[in-house]
C-alpha positions as CSV (number, residue, x, y, z in Angstrom):
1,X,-14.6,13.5,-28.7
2,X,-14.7,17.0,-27.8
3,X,-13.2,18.3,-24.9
4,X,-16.6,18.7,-22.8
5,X,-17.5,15.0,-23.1
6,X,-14.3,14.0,-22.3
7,X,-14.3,16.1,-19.5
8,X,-17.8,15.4,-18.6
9,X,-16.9,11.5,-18.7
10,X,-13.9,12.1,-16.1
11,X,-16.2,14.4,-13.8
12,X,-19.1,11.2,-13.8
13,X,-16.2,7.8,-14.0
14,X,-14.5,9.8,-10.9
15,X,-18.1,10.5,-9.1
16,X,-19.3,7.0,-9.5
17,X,-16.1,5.5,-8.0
18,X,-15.8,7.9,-4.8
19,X,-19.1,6.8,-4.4
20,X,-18.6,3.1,-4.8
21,X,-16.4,3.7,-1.8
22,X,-19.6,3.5,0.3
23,X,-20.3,-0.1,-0.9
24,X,-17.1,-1.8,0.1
25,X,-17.7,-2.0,3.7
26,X,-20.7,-3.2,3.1
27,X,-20.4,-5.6,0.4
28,X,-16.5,-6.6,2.0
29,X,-15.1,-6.0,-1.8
30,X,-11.7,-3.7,-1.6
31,X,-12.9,-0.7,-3.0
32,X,-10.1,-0.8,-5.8
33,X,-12.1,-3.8,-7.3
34,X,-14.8,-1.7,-7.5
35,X,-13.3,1.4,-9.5
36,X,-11.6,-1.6,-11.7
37,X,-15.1,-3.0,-12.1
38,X,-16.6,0.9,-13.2
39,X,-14.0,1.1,-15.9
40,X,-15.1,-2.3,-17.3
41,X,-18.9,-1.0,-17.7
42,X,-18.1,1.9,-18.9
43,X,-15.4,0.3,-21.6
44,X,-16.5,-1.0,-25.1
45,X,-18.7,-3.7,-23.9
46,X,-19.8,-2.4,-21.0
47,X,-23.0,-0.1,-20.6
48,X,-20.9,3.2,-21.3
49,X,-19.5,1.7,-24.8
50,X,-16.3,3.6,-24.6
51,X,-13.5,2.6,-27.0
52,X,-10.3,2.1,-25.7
53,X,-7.3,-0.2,-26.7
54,X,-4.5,2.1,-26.6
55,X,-1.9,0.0,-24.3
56,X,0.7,2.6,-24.4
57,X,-0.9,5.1,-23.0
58,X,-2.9,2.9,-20.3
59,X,0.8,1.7,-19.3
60,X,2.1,5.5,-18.7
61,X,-0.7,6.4,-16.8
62,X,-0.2,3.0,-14.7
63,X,3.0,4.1,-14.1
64,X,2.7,7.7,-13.2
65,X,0.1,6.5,-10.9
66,X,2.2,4.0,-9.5
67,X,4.9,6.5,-8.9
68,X,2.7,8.5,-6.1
69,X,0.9,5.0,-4.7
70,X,3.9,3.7,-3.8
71,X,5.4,7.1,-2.9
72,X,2.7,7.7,-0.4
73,X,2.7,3.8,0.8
74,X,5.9,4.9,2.0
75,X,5.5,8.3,3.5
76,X,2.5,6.4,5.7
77,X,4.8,3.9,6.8
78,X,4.8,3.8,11.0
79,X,8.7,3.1,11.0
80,X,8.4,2.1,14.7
81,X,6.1,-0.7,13.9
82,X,8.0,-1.9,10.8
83,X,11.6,-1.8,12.3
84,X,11.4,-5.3,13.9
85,X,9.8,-7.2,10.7
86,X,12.3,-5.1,8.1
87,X,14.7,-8.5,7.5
88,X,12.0,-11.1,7.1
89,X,9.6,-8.3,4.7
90,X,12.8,-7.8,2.5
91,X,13.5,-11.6,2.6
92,X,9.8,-11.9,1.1
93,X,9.8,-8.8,-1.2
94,X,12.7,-10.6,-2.8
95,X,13.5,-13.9,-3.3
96,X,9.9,-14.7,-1.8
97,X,9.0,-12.7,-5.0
98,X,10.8,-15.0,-7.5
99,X,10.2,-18.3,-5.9
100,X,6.1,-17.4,-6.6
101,X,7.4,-15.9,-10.5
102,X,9.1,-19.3,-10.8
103,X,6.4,-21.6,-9.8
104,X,3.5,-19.5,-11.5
105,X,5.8,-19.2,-14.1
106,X,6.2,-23.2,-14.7
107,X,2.1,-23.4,-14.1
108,X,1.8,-21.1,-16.5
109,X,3.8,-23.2,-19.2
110,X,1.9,-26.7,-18.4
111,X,-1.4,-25.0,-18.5
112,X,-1.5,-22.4,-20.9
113,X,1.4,-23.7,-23.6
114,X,3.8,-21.2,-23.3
115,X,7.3,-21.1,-23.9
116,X,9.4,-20.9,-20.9
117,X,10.5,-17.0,-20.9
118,X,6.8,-16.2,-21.7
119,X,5.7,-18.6,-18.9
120,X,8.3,-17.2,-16.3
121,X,6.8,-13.6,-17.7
122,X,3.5,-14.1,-16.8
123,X,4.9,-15.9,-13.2
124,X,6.5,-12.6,-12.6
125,X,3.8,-10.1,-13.5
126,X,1.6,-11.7,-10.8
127,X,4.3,-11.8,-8.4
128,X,3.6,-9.0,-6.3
129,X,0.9,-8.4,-3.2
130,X,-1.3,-5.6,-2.1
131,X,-1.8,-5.2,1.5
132,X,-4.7,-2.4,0.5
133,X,-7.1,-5.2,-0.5
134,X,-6.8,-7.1,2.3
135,X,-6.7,-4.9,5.2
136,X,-10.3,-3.4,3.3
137,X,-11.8,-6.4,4.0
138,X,-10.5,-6.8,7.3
139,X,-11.8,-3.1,8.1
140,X,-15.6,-4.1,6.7
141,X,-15.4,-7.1,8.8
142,X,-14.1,-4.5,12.3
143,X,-11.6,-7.0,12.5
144,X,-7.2,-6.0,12.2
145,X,-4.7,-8.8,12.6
146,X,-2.4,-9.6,15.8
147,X,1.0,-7.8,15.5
148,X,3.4,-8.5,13.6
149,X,1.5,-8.9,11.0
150,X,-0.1,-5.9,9.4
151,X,3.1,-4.2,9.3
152,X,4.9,-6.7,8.2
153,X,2.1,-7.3,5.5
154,X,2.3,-3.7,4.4
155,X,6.1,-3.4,4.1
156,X,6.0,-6.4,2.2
157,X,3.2,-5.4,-0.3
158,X,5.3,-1.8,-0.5
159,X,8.4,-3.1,-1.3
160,X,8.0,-6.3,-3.3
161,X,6.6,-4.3,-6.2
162,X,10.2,-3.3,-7.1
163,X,11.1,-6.8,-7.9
164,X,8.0,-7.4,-9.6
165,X,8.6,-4.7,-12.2
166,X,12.5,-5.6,-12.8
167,X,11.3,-9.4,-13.3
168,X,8.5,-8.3,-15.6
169,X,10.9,-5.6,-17.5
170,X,14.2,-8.2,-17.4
171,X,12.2,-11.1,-18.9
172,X,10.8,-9.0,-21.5
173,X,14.3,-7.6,-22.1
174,X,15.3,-11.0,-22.7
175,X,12.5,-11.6,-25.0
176,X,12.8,-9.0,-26.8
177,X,16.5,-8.9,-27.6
178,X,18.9,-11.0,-29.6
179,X,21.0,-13.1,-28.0
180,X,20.3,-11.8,-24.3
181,X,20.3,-14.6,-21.8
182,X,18.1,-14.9,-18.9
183,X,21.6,-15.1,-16.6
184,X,22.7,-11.3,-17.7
185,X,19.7,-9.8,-15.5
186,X,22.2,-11.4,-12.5
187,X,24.3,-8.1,-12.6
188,X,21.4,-5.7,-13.7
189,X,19.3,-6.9,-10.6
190,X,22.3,-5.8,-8.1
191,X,22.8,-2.5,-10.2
192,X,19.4,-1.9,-10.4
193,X,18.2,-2.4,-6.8
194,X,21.7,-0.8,-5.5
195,X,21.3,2.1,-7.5
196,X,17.5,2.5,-6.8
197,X,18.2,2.6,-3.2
198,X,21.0,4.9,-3.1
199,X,19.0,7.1,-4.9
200,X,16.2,6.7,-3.0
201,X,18.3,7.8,0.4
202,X,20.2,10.9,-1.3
203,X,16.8,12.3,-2.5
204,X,15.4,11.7,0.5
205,X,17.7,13.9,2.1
206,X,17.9,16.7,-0.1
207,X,14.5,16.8,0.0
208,X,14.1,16.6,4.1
209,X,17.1,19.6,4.0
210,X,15.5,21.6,1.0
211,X,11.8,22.0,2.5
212,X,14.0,22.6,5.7
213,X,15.1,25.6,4.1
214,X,12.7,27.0,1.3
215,X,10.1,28.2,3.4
216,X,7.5,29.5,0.8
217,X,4.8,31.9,1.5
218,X,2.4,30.2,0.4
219,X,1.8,26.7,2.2
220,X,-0.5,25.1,-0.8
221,X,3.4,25.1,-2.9
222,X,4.9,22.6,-0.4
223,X,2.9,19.6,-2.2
224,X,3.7,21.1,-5.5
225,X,7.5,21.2,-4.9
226,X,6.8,17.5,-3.3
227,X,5.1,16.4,-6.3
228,X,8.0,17.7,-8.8
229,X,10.9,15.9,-6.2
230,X,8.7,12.7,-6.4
231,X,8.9,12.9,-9.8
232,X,12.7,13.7,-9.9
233,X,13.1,10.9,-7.7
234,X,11.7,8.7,-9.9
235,X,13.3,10.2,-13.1
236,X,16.9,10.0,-11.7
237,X,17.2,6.9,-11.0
238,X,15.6,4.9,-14.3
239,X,18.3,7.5,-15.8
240,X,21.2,5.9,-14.1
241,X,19.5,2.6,-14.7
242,X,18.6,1.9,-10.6
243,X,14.9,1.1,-10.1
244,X,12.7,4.3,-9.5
245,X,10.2,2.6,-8.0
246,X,12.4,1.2,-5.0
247,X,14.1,4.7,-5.3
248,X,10.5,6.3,-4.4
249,X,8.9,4.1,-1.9
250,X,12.4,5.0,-0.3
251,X,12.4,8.5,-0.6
252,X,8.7,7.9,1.2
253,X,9.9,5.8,3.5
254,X,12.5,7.8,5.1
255,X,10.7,11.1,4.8
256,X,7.8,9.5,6.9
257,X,10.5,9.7,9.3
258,X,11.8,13.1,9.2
259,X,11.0,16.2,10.2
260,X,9.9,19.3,8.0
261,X,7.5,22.4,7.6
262,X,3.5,21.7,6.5
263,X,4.5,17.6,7.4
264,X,1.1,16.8,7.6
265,X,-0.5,18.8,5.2
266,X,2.0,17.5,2.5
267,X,0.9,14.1,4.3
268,X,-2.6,14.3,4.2
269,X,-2.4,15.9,0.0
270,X,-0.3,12.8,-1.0
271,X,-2.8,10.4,0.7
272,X,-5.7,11.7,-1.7
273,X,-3.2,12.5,-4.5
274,X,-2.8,8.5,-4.5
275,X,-6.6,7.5,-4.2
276,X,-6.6,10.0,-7.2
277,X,-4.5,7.8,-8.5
278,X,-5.9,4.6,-7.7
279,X,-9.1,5.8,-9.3
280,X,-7.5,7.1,-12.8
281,X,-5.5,3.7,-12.8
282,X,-8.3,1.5,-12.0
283,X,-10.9,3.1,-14.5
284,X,-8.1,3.1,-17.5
285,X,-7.3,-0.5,-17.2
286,X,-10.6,-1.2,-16.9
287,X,-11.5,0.4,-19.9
288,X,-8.8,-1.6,-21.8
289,X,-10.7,-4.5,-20.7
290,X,-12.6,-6.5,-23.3
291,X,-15.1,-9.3,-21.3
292,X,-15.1,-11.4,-24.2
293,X,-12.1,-11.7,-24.5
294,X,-11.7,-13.5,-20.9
295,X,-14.4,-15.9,-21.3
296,X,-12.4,-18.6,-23.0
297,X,-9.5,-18.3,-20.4
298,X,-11.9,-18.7,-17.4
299,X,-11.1,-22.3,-17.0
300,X,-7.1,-22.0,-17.2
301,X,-7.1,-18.5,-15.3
302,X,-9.1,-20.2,-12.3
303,X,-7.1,-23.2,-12.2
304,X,-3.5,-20.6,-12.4
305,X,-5.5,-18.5,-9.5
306,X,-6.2,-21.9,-7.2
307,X,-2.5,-22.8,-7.8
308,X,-0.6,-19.1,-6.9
309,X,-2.9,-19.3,-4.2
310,X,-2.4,-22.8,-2.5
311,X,0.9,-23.6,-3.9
312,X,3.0,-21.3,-5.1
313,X,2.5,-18.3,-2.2
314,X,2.5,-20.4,0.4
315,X,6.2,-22.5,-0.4
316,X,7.8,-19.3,-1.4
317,X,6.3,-17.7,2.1
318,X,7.0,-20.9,4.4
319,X,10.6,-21.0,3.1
320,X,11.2,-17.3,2.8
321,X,10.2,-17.2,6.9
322,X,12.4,-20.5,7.9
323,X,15.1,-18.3,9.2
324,X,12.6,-16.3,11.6
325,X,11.1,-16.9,14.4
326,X,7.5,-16.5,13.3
327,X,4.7,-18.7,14.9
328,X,3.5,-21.6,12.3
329,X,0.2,-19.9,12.5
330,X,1.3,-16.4,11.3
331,X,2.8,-17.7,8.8
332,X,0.5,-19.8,7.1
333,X,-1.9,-16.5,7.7
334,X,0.8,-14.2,5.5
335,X,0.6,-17.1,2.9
336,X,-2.9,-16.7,2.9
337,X,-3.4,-13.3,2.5
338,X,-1.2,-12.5,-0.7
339,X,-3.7,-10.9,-2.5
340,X,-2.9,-10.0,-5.9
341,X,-4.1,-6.1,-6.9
342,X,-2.9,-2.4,-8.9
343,X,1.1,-3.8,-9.5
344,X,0.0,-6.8,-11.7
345,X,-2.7,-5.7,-13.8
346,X,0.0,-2.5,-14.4
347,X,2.8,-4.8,-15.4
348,X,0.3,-6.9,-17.7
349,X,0.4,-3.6,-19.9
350,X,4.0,-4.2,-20.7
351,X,3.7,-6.9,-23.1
352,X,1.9,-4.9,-25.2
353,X,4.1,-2.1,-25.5
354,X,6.7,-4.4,-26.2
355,X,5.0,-6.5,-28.9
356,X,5.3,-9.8,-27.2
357,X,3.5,-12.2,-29.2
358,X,1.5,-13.9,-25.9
359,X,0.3,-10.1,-24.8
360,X,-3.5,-10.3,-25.4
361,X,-3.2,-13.9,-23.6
362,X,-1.2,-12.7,-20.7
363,X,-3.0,-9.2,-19.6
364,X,-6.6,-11.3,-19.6
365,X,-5.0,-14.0,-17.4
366,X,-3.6,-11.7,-15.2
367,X,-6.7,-9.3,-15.1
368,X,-9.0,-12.6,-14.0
369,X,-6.0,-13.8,-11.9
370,X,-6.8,-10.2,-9.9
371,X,-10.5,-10.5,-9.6
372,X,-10.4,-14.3,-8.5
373,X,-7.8,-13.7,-6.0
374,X,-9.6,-10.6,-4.3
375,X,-13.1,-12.5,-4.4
376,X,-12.5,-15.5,-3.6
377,X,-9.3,-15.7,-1.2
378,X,-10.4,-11.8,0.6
379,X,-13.5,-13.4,1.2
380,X,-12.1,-16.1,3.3
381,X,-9.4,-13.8,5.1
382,X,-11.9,-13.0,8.4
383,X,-12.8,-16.6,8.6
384,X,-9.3,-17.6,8.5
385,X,-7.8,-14.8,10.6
386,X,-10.8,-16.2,13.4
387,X,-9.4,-20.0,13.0
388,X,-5.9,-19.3,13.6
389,X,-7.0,-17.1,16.4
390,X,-4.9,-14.2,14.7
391,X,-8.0,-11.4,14.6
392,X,-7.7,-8.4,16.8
393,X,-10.3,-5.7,17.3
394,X,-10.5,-2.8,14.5
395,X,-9.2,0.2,16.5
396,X,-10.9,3.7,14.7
397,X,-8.4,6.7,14.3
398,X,-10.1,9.5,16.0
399,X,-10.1,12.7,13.9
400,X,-9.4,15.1,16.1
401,X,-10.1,19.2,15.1
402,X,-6.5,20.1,16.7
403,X,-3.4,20.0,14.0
404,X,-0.2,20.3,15.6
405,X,3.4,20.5,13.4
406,X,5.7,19.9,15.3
407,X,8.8,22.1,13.8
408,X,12.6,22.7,14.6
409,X,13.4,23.4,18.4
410,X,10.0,22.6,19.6
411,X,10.7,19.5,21.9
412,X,6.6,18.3,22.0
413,X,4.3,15.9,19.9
414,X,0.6,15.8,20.3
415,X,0.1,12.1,21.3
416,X,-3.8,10.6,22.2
417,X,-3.7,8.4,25.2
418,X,-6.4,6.3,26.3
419,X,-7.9,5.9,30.2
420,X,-8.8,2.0,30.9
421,X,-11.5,2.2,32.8
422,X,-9.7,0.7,35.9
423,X,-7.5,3.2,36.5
424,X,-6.8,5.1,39.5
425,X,-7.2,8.4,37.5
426,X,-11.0,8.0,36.7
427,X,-13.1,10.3,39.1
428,X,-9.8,12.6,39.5
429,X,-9.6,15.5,38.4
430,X,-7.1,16.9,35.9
431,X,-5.3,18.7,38.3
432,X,-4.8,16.0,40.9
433,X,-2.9,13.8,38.5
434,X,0.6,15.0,39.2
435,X,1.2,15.5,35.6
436,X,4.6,17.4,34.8
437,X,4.6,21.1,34.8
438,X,5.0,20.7,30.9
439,X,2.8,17.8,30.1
440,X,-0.7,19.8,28.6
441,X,-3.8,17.7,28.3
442,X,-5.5,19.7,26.0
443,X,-8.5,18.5,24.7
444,X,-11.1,15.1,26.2
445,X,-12.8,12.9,23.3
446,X,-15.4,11.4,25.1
447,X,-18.4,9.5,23.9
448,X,-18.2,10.7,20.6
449,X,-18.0,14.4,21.5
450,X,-15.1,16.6,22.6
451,X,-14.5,18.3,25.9
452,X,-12.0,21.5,26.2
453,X,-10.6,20.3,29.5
454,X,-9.8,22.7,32.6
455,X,-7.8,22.0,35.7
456,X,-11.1,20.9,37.6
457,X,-12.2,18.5,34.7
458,X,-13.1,15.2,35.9
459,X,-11.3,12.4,33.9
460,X,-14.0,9.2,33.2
461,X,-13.1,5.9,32.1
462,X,-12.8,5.7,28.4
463,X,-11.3,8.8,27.9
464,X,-9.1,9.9,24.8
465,X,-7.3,12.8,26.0
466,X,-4.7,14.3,23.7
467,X,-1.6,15.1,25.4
468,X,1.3,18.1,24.2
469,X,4.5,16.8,25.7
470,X,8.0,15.4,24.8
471,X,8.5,12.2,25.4
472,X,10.1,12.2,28.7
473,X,6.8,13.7,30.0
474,X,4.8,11.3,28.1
475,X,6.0,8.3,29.9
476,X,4.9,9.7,33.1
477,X,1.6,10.4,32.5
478,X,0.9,7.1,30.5
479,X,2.2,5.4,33.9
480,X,0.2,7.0,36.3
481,X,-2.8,6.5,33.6
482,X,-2.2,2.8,33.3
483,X,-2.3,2.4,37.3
484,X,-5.2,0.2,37.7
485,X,-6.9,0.7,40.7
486,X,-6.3,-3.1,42.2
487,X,-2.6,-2.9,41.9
């Protein structure tokens, strides 16, 4: 092909799928089954008839993808509402991930007559969650879940991919080589989750203290440098054989935290940079998808699909949680909503590469195994969310046309706070609230519209107003907002 169709092909695959975007509320399908679902029409047997079966280079585009996914996963993070769910998300990123590996794993071997390291392979590919797919179909329905549960879902889905891929790389390891036994990958996992992590936190770091200190002319470098220390991130720490993806959802992690010039322009790039990505990934593995060659596993890839999802989640949940003091309901709700997505079908590229003799078998499993879950457990989620009484309203972030950064030695955050309509402060106006002298309410979202307030500005009920203060000053106005009128 020449470069303009191949161009022209990118400009109308990447089109369609932004567009698709517009469906999923409506149709309550995660939008990432719809770009997977584009790249199977527009692949071989699919309306588009494109030709691809290169495995290789699907996998290194997976993986670059999955680099900056999981990168910004981590850089989104709200830290405050993950701290108090960290043990029992690590607890299931972990051994939660090889008690479902194991189970599918021996599923896998009764149903599909594989060997037991192929079996266990296959177990671990599928391993992993995504906390994406499920929180789309919460948002079509206007519906969230009760805390702690979407944090803890999203830490878990962020973090368990690491295990995922040193299972799925281990076990093909041991496949692969002479004489390796399954009990070596013992000492590598310690090593490579140790080593992953440390790198992770240096990197982090350098990279909070270098942007500190570079200060370009030019803000649109910022995400370039970002992009290249990503990369680095990732690149270091395969080198000293640690696992760069633990090692970058990390480095996102703890820079979510930190301070440091053009924050939220950096934050705002990497959040399209990984839809990008999502979209490239999606469409490739589509493409590398051939239909017919699913249609005889439909049967034993259902049956695999009921069993991960009614068995082999829900033990490795319930006894991953037994130490916690998680309400029953919750937890049956988190085994529930394991939704497979991106991580799997990514992995399920890998036994390709490697020449594994049950490769065709295992990425077709694993690609239904995807679809099934997402259709028909993400269907069920609101019902089930509703049952256990676990649903909370859909709150809408407000987009507000105000940017603040905060930088070094300014002691202020713009924070939104909303006025209940009971509160002594409704009919008031802004200057009678007794707000500290450095406490600036400095612009009213009200009723869709926005309001540059003055000191005579009457505050109404259902008010959004955005607030410039440190903390200290924070907690005072909040108070006297909160004051209902009764009390």
């Amino acid at each position: 092909m020449v470069i303009e169709n191949i161009l022209l092909w990118v400009a109308v695959l990447m089109f369609v799928s932004v567009l698709s975007s517009k469906l999923s509320d409506r149709l309550s399908i995660p939008v990432l089954l719809l770009f997977l679902i584009i790249g199977v029409l527009a692949g071989s047997e699919g309306i588009g008839r494109l030709y691809f079966d290169n495995a290789q280079l699907a996998k290194s585009i997976g993986l670059v993808a999955l680099i900056f996914i999981i990168f910004s996963g981590g850089l989104d993070t709200n830290w405050k509402d993950t701290k108090p769910v960290v043990w029992p998300g690590i607890v299931l990123s972990t051994a939660g991930v090889l008690l479902t590996a194991v189970i599918t794993g021996f599923f896998a071997i009764y149903i599909l007559k594989f060997s037991f390291l192929e079996g266990m392979l296959l177990g671990s590919i599928v391993s992993s969650t995504d906390a994406a797919a499920v929180f789309s179909i919460l948002r079509s329905k206007r519906i969230s879940l009760k805390q702690p549960l979407k944090p803890l879902l999203e830490f878990e889905a962020g973090s368990n991919d690491p295990m995922a891929v040193f299972l799925t790389v281990g076990l093909i390891s041991v496949l692969t080589v002479k004489n390796m036994s399954v009990f070596a990958l013992i000492p590598r996992f310690f090593l490579d989750m140790a080593m992953g992590a440390l790198v992770g936190y240096l990197m982090a770091r350098f990279i909070a203290f270098f942007i500190n200190h570079l200060k370009l002319y030019y803000e649109g470098l910022y995400p370039v440098v970002m992009i290249s220390l990503v990369l680095l991130t990732y690149v270091i720490a395969v080198f000293l054989r640690g696992n760069g993806i633990l090692a970058v959802y990390l480095a996102g992690l703890m820079l979510g935290q930190a301070e440091f010039p053009n924050k939220k322009m950096i934050v705002r790039f990497h959040d399209g940079l990984a839809w990008l990505m999502q979209i490239v990934m999606f469409v490739t593995l589509g493409l590398l998808v051939f239909p017919s060659h699913i249609v005889p596993l439909i049967g034993a890839g259902l049956l695999l699909t009921l069993l991960l999802m009614v068995i082999a989640r829900p033990i490795s949940v319930l006894l991953c949680l037994l130490p916690f003091k998680i309400d029953l309901r919750k937890k049956i709700m988190i085994a529930w909503v394991g939704l497979r997505g991106s991580v799997p079908i990514i992995l399920a590229t890998f036994p390709f590469v490697a020449g594994i003799q049950q490769a065709d078998t295992i990425f077709n499993i694993v690609f239904f195994i995807v679809i099934t879950s997402v259709l028909i457990q993400g269907a069920s989620i609101p019902v089930i969310s509703k049952i256990l009484k676990l649903d909370a309203p859909w709150v809408n972030r407000t987009s507000y046309p105000l940017v603040f950064e905060k930088t070094e030695g300014v002691d202020a955050e713009l924070t939104d706070i909303i006025v209940p309509y009971s509160s002594e402060a409704v009919g008031k106006m802004i200057r009678d609230l007794n707000a500290p002298e450095k406490c600036l309410i400095v612009l009213i979202s009200r009723n869709d519209k926005f309001v540059i307030p003055s000191g005579t500005t009457i505050i109404e009920g259902g008010d959004v107003l955005l607030v410039l203060s440190n903390t200290e000053d924070l907690m005072v106005i909040q108070k006297a907002l909160a004051h209902l009128k009764n009390e």
